[in-house]
C-alpha positions as CSV (number, residue, x, y, z in Angstrom):
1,X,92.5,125.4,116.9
2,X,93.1,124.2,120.5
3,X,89.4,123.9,121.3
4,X,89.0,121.7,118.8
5,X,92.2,119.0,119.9
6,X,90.9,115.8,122.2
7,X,93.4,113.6,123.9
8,X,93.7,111.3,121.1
9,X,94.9,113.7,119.3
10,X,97.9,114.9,121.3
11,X,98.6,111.4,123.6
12,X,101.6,108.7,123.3
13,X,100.3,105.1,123.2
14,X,101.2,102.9,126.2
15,X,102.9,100.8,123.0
16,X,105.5,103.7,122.6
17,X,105.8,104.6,126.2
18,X,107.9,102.8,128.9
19,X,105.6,100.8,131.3
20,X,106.2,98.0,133.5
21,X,103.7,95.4,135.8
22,X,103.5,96.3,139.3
23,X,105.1,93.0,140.8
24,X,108.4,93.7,138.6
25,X,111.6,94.5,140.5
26,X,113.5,97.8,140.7
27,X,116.3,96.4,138.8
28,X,114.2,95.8,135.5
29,X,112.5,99.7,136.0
30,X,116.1,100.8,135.7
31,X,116.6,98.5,132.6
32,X,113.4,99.8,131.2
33,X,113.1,103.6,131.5
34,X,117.4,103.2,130.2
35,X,116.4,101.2,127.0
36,X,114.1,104.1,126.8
37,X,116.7,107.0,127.5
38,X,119.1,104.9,125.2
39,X,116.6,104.6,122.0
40,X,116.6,108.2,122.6
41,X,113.1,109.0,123.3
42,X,114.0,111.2,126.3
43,X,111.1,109.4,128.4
44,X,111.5,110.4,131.7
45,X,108.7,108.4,134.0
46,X,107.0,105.0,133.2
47,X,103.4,103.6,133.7
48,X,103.1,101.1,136.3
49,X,100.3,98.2,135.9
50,X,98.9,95.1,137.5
51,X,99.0,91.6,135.4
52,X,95.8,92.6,133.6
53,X,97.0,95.9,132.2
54,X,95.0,97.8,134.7
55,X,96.6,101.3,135.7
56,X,98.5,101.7,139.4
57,X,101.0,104.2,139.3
58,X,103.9,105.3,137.8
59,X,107.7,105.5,138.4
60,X,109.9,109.0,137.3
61,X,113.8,108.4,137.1
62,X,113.5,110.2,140.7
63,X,111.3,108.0,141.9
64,X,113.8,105.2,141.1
65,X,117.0,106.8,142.1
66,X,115.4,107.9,146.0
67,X,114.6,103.5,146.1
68,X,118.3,102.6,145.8
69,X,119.6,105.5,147.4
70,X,117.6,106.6,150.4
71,X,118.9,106.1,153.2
72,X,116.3,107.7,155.6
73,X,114.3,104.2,155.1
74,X,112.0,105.3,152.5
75,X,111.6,109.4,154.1
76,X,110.7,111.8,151.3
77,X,112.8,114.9,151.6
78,X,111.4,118.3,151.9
79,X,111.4,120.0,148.8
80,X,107.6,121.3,149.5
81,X,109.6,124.5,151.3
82,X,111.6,127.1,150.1
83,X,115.4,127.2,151.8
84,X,117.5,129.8,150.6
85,X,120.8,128.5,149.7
86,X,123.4,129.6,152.6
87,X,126.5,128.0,151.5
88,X,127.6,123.8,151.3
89,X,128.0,123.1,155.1
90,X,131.6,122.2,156.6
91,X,130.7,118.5,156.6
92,X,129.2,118.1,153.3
93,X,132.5,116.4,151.7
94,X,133.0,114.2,154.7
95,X,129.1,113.5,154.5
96,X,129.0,112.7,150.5
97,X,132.3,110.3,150.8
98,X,130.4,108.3,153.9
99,X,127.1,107.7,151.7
100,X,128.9,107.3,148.8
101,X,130.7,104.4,150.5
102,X,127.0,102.7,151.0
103,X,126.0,103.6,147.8
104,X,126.5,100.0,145.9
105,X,125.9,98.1,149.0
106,X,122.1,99.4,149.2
107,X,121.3,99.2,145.4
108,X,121.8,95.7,145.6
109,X,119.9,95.5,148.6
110,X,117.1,97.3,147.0
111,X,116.8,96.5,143.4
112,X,115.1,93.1,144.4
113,X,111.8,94.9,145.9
114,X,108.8,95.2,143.6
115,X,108.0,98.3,141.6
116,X,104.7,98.9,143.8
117,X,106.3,99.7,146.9
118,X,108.2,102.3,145.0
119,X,105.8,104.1,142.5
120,X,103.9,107.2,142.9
121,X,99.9,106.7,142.9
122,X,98.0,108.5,140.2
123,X,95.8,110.9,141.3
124,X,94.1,112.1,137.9
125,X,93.8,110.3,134.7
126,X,92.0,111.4,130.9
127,X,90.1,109.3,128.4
128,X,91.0,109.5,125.0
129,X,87.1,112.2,124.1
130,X,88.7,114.2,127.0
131,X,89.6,117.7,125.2
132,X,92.9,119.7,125.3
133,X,91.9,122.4,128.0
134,X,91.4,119.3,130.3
135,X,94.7,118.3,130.2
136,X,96.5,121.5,130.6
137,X,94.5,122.5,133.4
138,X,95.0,119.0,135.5
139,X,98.9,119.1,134.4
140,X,99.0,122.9,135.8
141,X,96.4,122.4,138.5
142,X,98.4,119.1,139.6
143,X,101.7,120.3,138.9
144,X,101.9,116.8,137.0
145,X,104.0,116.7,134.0
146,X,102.2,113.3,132.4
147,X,98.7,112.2,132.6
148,X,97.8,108.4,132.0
149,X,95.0,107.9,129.3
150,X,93.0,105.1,130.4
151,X,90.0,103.2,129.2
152,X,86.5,103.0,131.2
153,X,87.6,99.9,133.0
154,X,91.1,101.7,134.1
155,X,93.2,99.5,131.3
156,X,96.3,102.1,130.2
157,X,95.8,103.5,126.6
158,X,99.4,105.4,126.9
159,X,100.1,109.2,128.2
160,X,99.6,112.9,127.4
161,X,102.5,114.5,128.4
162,X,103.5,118.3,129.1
163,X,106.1,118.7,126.1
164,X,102.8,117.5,124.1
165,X,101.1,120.0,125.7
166,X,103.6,122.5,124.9
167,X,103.8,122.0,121.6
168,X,100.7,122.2,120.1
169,X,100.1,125.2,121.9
170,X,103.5,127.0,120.7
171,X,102.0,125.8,117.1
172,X,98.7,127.5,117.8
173,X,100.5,130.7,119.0
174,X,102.8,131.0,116.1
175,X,99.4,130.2,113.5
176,X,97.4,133.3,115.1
């Protein structure tokens, strides 16, 4: 059953999923991806895309909270290593209560900056022939959770996502 499912058959069209043009600011991303979260549709990321529809990147709640929060100046933190927890240090309240403190100040400093500068570049896209096993092997070989479905010319057709993914295969498990 799964061998026989393409992308068009499992993907969410970019006119159902969140997306947003690359020049946009961070404040309309938040207003966006919250209409979305509102309306219920529990979409958690967002397609970025230049003026002519034309695929760039894409923007997870994450993504959006480390732009108006970071205060390293933009440093990813390390979450590529395992740390075994040992404890909240000493200073952590005192620590939380100073950023907190900054907290408003640098969201309205950053919410004016473009999307772009923000988003996370898309390494692997599908087309809409592009069968099932595709997908679930980029999404696992990627650890990617979405995959933008895109046209020959890179224009954004919408998104197959992992609970997708998920699904059909839990139907095709319970129908063996």
């Amino acid at each position: 059953m799964l061998d026989k499912l393409n992308v068009r058959d499992v993907y969410v069209s970019i006119d159902e999923y969140p997306h947003i043009d690359a020049d946009a600011p961070i404040a309309e991303a938040f207003a966006v991806l919250n209409s979305a979260l509102e309306a219920h549709t529990r979409y958690r990321s967002m397609l970025v895309h230049d003026n002519d529809g034309r695929l760039k990147g894409y923007l997870t709640m994450r993504d959006l909270i480390h732009a108006v929060a970071d205060f390293q100046h933009g440093k990813p933190p390390a979450y590529k290593y395992y740390h075994p927890f040992e404890g909240i240090p000493e200073d952590f309240t005192a620590l939380s209560l100073i950023w907190q403190e900054g907290f408003t100040l640098k969201i309205r400093e950053e919410t004016g900056k473009p999307v772009h500068q923000v988003m996370t570049l898309v390494e692997d896209t599908v087309c809409l022939d592009d069968p099932f096993g595709k997908c679930a092997y980029l999404m696992l070989a990627r650890n990617v959770r979405m995959l933008p479905v895109v046209e020959a010319d890179n224009q954004v057709l919408g998104v197959v996502r992992l609970v997708d993914l998920f699904q059909h295969t839990a139907r095709a498990i319970r129908d063996l």
